[in-house]
N, C-alpha and C positions, 0 to 999 in steps of 0.2 A: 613358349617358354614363359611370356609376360602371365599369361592365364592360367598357368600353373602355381605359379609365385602368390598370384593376387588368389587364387584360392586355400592356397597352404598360410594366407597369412588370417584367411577369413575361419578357418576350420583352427584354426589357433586361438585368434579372437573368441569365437563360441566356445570354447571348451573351456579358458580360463573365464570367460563371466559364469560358467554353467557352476565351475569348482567354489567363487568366490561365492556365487548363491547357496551353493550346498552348504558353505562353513558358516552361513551364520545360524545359529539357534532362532527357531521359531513361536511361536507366532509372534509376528510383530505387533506392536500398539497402533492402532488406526491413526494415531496421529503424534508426532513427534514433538509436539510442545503440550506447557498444559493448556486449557481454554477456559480457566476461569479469570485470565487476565483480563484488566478494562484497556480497551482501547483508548488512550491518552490523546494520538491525533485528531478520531472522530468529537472527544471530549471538548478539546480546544477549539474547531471548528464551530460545533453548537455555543460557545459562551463569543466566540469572538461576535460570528452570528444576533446573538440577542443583544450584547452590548450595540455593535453596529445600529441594531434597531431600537435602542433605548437612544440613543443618541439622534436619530434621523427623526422620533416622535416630540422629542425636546428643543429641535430646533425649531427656529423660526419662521412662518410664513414668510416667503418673501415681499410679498407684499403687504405685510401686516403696518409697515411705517420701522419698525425697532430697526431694521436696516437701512440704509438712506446711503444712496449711492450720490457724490456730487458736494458739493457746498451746503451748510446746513439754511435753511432759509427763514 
């Protein structure tokens, strides 16, 4: 009886996805957004990126003296 059930629920399931495929008009767009957007994230990434590196070529050796760790002498 269970195996009955779980099939009359499976042959329901595929009919109603077969029906709701059939109502849509076709052909679909390969892709559902447009793709001449810029990626903002990747954007923000690279700038934070080169700042980060303008900042680490500006700083200072640490042993150059400009830092002095301790009492000045």
């Amino acid at each position: 009886m269970t195996a009955l059930a779980a099939l009359l629920l499976v042959v329901t399931l595929v009919y109603a996805l077969e029906r709701a495929h059939r109502s849509r008009p076709g052909p679909w767009p390969p892709l559902a957004g447009s793709t001449d957007a810029a990626d903002r994230d990747a954007e923000r990434v690279r700038s934070d990126l080169r700042a980060a590196a303008g900042r680490a070529a500006a700083a200072p050796v640490s042993g150059s003296g400009r830092w002095r760790s301790g009492p000045a002498r």
